[in-house]
C-alpha positions as CSV (number, residue, x, y, z in Angstrom):
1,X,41.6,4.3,31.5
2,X,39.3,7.1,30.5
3,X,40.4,10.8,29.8
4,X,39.5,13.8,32.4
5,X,38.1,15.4,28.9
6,X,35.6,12.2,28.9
7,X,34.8,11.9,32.5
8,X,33.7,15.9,32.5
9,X,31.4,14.8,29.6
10,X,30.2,12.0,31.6
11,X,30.0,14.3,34.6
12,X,27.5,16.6,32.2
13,X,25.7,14.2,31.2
14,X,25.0,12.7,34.4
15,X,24.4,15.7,36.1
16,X,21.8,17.3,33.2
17,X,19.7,13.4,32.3
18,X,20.1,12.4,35.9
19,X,18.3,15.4,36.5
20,X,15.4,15.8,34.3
21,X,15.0,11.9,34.5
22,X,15.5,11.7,38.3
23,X,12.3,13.8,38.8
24,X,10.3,11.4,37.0
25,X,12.4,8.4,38.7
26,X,11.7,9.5,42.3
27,X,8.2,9.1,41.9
28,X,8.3,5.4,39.8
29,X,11.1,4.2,42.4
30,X,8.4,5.5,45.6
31,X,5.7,3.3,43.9
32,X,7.5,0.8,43.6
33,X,8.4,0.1,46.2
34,X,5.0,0.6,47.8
35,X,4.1,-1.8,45.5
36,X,6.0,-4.6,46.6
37,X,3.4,-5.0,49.2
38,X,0.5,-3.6,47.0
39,X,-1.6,-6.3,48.1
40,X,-0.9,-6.3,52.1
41,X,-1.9,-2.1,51.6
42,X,-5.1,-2.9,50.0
43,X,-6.0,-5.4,52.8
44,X,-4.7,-2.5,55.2
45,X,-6.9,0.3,53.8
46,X,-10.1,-2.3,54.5
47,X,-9.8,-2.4,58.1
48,X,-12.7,-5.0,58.3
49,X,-10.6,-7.3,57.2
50,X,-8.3,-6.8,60.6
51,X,-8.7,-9.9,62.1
52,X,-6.9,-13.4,60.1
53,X,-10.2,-15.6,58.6
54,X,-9.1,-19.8,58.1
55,X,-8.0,-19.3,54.5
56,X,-9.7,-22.5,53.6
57,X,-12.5,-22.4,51.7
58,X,-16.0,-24.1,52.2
59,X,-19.3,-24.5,50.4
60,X,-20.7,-21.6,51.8
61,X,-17.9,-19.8,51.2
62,X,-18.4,-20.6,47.3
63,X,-21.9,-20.0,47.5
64,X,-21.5,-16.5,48.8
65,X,-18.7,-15.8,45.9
66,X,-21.3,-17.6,42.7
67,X,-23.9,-14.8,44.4
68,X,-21.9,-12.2,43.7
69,X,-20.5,-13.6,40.6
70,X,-24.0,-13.7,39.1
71,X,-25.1,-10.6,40.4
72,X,-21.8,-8.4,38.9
73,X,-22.5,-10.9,35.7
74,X,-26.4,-9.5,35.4
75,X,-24.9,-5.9,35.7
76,X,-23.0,-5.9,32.4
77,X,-19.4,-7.0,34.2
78,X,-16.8,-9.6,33.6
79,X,-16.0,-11.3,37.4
80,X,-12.9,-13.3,38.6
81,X,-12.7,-15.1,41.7
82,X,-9.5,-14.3,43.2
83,X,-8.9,-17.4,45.6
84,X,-6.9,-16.7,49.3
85,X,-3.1,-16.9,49.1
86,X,-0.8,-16.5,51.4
87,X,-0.6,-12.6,51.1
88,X,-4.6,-12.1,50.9
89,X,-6.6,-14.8,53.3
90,X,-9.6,-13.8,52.0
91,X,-12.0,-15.0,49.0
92,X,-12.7,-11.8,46.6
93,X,-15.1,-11.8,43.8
94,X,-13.6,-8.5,41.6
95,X,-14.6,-7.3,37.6
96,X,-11.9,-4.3,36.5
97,X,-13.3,-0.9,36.5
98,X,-10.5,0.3,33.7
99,X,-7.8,1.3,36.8
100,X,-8.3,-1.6,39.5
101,X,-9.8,-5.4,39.8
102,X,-12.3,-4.1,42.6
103,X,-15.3,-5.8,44.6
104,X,-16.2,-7.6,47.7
105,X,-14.4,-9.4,49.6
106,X,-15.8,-12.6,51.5
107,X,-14.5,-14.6,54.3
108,X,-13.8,-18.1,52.5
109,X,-14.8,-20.5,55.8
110,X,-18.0,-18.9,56.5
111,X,-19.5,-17.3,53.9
112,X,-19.8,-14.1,55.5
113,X,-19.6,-10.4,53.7
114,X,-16.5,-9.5,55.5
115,X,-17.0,-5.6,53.1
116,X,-18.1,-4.0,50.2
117,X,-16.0,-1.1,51.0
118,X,-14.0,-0.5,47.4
119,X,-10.5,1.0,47.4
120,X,-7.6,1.0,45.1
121,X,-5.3,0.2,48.1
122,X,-2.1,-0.9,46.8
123,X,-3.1,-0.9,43.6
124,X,-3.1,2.7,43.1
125,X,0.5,2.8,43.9
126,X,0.7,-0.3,40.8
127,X,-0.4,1.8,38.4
128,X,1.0,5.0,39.0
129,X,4.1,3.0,39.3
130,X,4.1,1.9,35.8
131,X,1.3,4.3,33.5
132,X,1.5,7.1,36.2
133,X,-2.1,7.2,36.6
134,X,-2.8,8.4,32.9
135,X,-4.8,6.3,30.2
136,X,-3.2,3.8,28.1
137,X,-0.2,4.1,26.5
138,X,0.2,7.9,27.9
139,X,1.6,7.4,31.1
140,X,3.7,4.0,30.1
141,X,5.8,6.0,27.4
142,X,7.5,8.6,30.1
143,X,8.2,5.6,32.6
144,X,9.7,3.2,30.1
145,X,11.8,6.2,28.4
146,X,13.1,7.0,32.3
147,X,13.6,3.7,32.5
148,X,16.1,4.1,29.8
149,X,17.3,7.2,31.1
150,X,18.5,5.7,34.2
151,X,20.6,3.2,32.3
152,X,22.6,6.3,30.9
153,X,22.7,7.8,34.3
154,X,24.3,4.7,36.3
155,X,26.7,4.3,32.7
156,X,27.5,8.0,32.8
157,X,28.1,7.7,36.9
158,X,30.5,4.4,36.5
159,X,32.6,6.4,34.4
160,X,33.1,9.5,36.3
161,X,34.1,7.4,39.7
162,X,35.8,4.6,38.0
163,X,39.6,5.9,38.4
164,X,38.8,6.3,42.4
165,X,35.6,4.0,42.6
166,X,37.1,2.1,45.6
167,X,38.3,4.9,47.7
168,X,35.2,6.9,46.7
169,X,32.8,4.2,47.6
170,X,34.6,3.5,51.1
171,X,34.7,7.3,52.0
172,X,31.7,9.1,53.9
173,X,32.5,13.1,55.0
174,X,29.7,13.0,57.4
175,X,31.1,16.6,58.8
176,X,32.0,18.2,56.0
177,X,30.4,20.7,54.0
178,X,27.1,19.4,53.3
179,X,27.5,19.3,49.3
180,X,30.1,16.7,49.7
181,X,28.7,14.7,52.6
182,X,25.5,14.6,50.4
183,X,27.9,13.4,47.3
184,X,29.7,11.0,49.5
185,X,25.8,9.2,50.5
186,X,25.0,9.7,47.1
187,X,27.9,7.6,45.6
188,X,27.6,4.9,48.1
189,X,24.5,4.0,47.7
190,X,24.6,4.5,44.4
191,X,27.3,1.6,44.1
192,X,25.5,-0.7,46.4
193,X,22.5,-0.5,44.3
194,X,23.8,-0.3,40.8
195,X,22.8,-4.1,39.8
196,X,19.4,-3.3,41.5
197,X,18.2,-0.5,40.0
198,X,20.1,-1.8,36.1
199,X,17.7,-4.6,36.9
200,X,14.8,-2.7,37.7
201,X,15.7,-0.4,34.7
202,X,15.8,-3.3,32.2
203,X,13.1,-5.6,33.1
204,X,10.5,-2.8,33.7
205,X,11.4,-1.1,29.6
206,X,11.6,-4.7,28.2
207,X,7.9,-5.8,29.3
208,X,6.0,-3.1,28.0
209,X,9.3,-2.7,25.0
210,X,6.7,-2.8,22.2
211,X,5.1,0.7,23.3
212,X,8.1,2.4,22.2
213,X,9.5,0.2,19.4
214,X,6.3,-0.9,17.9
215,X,7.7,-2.5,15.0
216,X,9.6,-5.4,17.2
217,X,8.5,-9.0,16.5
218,X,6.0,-10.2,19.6
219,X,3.1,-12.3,20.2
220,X,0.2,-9.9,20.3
221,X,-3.5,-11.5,20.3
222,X,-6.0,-9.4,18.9
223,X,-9.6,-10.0,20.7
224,X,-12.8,-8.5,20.1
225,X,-14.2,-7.2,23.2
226,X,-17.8,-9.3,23.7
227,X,-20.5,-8.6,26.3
228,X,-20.2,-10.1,29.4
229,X,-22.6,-13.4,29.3
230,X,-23.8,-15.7,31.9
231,X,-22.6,-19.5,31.6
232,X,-25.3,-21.5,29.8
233,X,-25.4,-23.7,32.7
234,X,-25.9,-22.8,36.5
235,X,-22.8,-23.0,38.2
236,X,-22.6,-24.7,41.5
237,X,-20.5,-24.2,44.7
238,X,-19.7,-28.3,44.4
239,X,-19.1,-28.3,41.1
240,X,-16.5,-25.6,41.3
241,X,-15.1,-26.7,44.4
242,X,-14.3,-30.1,42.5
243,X,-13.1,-28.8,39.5
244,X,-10.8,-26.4,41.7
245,X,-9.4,-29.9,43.0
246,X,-7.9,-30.4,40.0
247,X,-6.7,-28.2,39.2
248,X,-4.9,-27.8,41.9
249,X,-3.9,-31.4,41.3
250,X,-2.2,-29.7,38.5
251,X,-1.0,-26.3,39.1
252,X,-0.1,-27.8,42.7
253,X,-1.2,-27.0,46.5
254,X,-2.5,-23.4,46.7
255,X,-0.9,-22.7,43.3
256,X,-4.7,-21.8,41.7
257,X,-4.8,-17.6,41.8
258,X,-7.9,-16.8,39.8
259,X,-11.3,-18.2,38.1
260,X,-13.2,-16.5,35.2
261,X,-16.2,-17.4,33.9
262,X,-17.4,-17.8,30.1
263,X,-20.8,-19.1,28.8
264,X,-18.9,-22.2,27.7
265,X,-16.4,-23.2,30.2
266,X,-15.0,-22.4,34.1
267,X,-11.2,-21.6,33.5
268,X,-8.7,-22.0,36.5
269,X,-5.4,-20.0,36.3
270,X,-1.9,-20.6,37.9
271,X,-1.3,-17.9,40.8
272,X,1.7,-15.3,40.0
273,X,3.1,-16.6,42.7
274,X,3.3,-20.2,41.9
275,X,6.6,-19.4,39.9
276,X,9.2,-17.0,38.9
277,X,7.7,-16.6,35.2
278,X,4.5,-15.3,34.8
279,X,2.3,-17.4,32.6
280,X,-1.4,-16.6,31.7
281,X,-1.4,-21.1,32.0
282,X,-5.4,-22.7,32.1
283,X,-7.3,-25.6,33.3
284,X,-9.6,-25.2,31.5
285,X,-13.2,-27.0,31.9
286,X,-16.2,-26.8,29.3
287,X,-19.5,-26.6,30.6
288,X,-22.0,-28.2,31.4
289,X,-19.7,-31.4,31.0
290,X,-17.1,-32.1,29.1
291,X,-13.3,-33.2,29.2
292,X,-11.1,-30.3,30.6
293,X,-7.7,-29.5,29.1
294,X,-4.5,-27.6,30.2
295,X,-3.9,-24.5,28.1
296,X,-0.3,-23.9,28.5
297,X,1.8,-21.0,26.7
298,X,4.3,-22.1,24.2
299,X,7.8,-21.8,24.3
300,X,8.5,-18.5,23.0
301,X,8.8,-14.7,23.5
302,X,6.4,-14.9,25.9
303,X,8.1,-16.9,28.0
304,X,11.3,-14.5,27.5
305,X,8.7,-11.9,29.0
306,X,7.1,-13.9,31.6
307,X,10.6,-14.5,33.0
308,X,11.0,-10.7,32.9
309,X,8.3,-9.3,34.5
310,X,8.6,-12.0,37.0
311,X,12.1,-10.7,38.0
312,X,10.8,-7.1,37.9
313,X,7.0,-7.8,39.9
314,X,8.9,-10.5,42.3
315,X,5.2,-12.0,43.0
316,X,6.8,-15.4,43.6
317,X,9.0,-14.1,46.6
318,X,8.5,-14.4,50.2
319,X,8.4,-11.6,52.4
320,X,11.9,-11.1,53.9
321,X,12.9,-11.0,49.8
322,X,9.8,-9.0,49.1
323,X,11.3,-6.7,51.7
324,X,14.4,-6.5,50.1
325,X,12.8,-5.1,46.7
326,X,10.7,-3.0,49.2
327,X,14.4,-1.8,50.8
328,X,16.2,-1.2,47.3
329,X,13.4,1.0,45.8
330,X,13.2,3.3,49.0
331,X,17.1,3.3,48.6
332,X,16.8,3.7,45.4
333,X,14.5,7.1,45.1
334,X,16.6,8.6,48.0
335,X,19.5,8.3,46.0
336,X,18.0,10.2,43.3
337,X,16.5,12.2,45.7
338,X,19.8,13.1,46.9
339,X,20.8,13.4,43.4
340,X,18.6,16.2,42.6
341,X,19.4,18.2,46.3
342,X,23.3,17.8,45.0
343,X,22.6,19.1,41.5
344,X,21.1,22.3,43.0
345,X,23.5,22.6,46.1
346,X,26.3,23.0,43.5
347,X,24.0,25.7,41.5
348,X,22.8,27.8,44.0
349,X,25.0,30.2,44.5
350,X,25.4,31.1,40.9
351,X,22.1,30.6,39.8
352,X,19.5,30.6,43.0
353,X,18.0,34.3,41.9
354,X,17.3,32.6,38.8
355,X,13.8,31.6,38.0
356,X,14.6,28.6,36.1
357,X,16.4,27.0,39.1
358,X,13.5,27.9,40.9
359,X,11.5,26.1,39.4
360,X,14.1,23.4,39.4
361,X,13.8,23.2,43.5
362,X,10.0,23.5,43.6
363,X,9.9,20.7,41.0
364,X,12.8,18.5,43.4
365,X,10.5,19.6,46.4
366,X,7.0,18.1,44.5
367,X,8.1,14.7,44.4
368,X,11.1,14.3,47.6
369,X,8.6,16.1,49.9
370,X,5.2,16.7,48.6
371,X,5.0,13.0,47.2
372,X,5.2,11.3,50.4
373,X,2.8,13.7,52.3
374,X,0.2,12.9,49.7
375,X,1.2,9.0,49.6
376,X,0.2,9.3,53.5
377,X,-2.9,11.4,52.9
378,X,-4.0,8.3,50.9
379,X,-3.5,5.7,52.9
380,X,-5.5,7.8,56.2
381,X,-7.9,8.7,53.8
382,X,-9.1,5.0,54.2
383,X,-10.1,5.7,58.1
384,X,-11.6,9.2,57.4
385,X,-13.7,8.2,54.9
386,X,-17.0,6.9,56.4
387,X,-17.2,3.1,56.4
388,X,-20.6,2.6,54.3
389,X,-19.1,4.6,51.2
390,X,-19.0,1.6,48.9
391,X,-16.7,3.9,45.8
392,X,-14.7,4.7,48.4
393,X,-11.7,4.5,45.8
394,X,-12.2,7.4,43.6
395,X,-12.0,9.8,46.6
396,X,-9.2,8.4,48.2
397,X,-7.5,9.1,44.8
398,X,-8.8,12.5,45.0
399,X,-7.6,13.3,48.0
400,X,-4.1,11.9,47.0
401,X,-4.1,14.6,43.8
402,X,-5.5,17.2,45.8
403,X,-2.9,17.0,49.0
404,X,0.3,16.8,46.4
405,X,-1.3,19.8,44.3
406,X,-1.6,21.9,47.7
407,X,2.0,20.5,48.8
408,X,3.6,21.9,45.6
409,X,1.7,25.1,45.6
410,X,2.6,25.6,49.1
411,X,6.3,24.8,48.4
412,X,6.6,26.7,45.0
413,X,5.1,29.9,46.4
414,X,7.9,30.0,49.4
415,X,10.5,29.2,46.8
416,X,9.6,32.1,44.2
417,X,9.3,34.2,47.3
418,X,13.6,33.3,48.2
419,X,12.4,31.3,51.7
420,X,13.7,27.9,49.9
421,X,14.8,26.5,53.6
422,X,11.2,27.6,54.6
423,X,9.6,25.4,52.0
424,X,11.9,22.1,53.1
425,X,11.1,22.8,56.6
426,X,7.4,22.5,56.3
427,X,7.4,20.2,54.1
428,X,9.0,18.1,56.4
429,X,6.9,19.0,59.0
430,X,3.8,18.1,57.6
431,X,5.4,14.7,56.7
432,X,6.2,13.9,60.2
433,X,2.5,15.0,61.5
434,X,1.0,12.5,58.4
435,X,3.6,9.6,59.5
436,X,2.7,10.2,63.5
437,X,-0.7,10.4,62.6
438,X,-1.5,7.4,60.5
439,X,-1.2,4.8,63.5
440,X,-3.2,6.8,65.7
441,X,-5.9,7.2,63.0
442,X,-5.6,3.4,62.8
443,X,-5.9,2.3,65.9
444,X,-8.6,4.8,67.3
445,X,-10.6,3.3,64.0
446,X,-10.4,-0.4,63.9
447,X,-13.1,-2.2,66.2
448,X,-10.5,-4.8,67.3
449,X,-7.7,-4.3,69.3
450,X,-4.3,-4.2,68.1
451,X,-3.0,-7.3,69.3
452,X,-5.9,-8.9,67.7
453,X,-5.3,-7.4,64.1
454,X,-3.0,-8.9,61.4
455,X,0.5,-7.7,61.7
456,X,-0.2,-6.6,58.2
457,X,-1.8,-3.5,60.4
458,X,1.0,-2.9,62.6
459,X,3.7,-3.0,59.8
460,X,2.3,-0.6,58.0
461,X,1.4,2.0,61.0
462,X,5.2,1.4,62.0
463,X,7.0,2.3,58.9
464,X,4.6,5.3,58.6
465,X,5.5,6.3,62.2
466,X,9.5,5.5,61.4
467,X,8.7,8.1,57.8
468,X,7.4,10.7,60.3
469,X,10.3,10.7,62.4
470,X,12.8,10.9,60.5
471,X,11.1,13.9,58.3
472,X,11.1,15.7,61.8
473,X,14.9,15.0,62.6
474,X,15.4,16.4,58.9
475,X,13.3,19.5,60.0
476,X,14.9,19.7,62.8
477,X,18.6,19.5,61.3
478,X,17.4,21.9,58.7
479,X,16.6,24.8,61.2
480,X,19.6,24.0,63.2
């Protein structure tokens, strides 16, 4: 169907774009993943919040959240209420700090300050996910332009395997040379997750579409930025509680995700959860009194976009299909990862001496090793860190930057050196202690036992335990 003369083109373009986008990939397909439970992290890295609270919420549980509503509000900040769901139990009263919605979090039956410890948690991974960390719209540009990148990559792929895509995809080398066992794992997975990851691809450069082609047609409200203000009237825990009622009479059961406050009115929104497209939809109730009315978006492109980001975020889906995004993106940056080891197994022995391949290698090792050990430096930074630092966040984040700056020193200074096996081994290594080390940390931590504590805690310490295994049987392959 397609000429060899094609196919070797293909095959260069693959091989070059897969490349030089893969390194960028690896790191947006890590958080991502991660971020499919960004929400059960952040509750993870609060270990007061170990132990379940009754998720329904009381008058004192509103009075506690209109205290801290007032007092963020006489400070200058615009607060939300973020009501429990069934990922997060608990009753938060956040303002956004220009990275994060960050703030206390109250148990919703009692009333009680369950912490004022603040961290990114989950978030983190969110936003390095999509803006890698970097103001606005700096770090959204590379990610959406990989984005397109990997579209090329899985087109340029289809062709070079689609005279023997069958017989390819069914055959696994697992002793052979290591170059083509790697290439058999590569293709395999690659074909099991090609309508994932054109998916993932698509939706994540359509949302944010207008940063790169700035002249499309869209819906873009211009607001001027006001002063946070107090409402003109006092609000009350009744009031609220009644007006929440109905909205939920609305919206439906459980189906309310957020309240903001305005001097003129007390605005309920529909949780992300409450349906595949994401809606920015109001009940909406003036102040002191008045009639209340349902603000609903029209029918238009940002609808188209709701649907999309809801298919990319998956914030309606339950957890064994949250764990399936979770699945496809670790798949997914292995694949690339594997991807990347390929490209430079088939270069080596021409080109190793070369500087510019290595610097190739210690850029594959900063984000397939050196990107992991830092993701598990972040989340034990949460039980290092003492307990009554409030801005927690910002050094967790610091530690994060510093680990993966030391890991790709590290590795780059054995790779310039020739010890390239050296620099996988450790890395590895260190990976394996991190993973091992993360449920200790938590358990030896937490002032309630581990049967006690949310399974939230135990999921989390288990897949970092599972990471640090197998990064030792790699090490241990690797010197073998």
């Amino acid at each position: 169907m397609f000429s060899d003369t094609l196919r070797q083109r293909m095959g260069w373009l693959h091989a070059w774009v897969g490349f030089i986008a893969g390194l960028l990939l690896v790191v947006i397909f890590s958080c991502g993943a991660l971020t499919s439970f960004d929400t059960e992290i952040t509750r993870w890295m609060q270990p007061e919040l170990a132990r379940d609270p009754s998720p329904n919420i009381s008058e004192a549980g509103m009075n506690t959240a209109i205290d801290e509503v007032a007092q963020m509000q006489a400070r200058g900040f615009i607060p939300l209420i973020i009501l429990p769901s069934i990922r997060d139990p608990f009753l938060r009263v956040v303002h956004y700090d220009g990275t994060s919605f960050i703030g206390p979090v109250i148990d919703p039956s009692s009333g009680a300050l369950r912490t004022r410890r603040v961290t990114y948690g989950g978030t983190f991974f969110y936003v390095f996910h999509h803006g890698l960390f970097l103001p606005k719209p700096w770090g959204s540009i590379p990610t959406e332009i990989a984005a397109l990148m990997l579209l090329v990559t899985l087109g340029a792929g289809v062709i070079i395997q689609l005279k023997r895509l069958l017989p390819n995809f069914l055959l696994f080398r697992r002793q052979g040379p290591w170059v083509r066992s790697w290439t058999d794992a590569h293709i395999l997975v690659g074909v099991l997750l090609i309508p994932f990851m054109a998916m993932m691809a698509y939706t994540g450069a359509s949302i944010h579409a207008m940063r790169l082609f700035p002249s499309m047609p869209h819906n873009k409200v211009h607001e001027a930025k006001k002063p946070a203000m107090p409402p003109q009237a006092p609000l009350e825990a009744p009031e609220i509680s009644r007006l929440l009622h109905q909205a939920e009479g609305v919206f439906g059961k459980g189906k309310v995700g957020f309240i903001t406050f305005t001097q003129k009115d007390i605005r309920y929104f529909r949780n992300d959860m409450a349906s595949t497209v994401i809606t920015r939809d109001a009940f909406i109730a003036p102040l002191p009194t008045g009639d209340v009315r349902l603000e609903r978006h029209q029918a238009d492109i940002a609808n188209v976009k709701g649907w999309l980001a809801g298919l990319h975020y998956a914030r309606w889906a339950r957890y064994p299909f949250r764990f399936l995004y979770f699945t496809g993106g670790l798949a997914g940056s292995w694949m690339m990862s594997a991807g990347l080891v390929i490209f430079l197994m088939k270069r080596r022995s021409a080109n190793g001496h070369r500087s510019s391949f290595r610097l190739g290698e210690a850029a594959t090792l900063a984000v397939t090793t050196a990107l992991p050990l830092a993701m598990l430096a972040y989340l034990a930074s949460s039980r290092v860190l003492p307990g009554g630092m409030v801005k927690s966040c910002h050094v967790e984040t610091s530690i994060f930057f510093s680990v993966w700056i030391i890991a790709i020193a590290a590795a780059s200074l054995d790779v310039f050196r020739g010890r390239s096996m050296t620099a996988w081994r450790r890395q590895l290594i260190a990976i394996a202690l991190a993973g091992l080390a993360i449920p200790v940390l938590d358990f030896s931590t937490r002032e309630i036992a581990w049967h006690e504590a949310s399974r939230i805690y135990l999921t989390v310490d288990f897949i970092a335990a599972i990471l640090g295994l197998l990064a030792l049987g790699g090490a241990r392959r690797l010197k073998s």
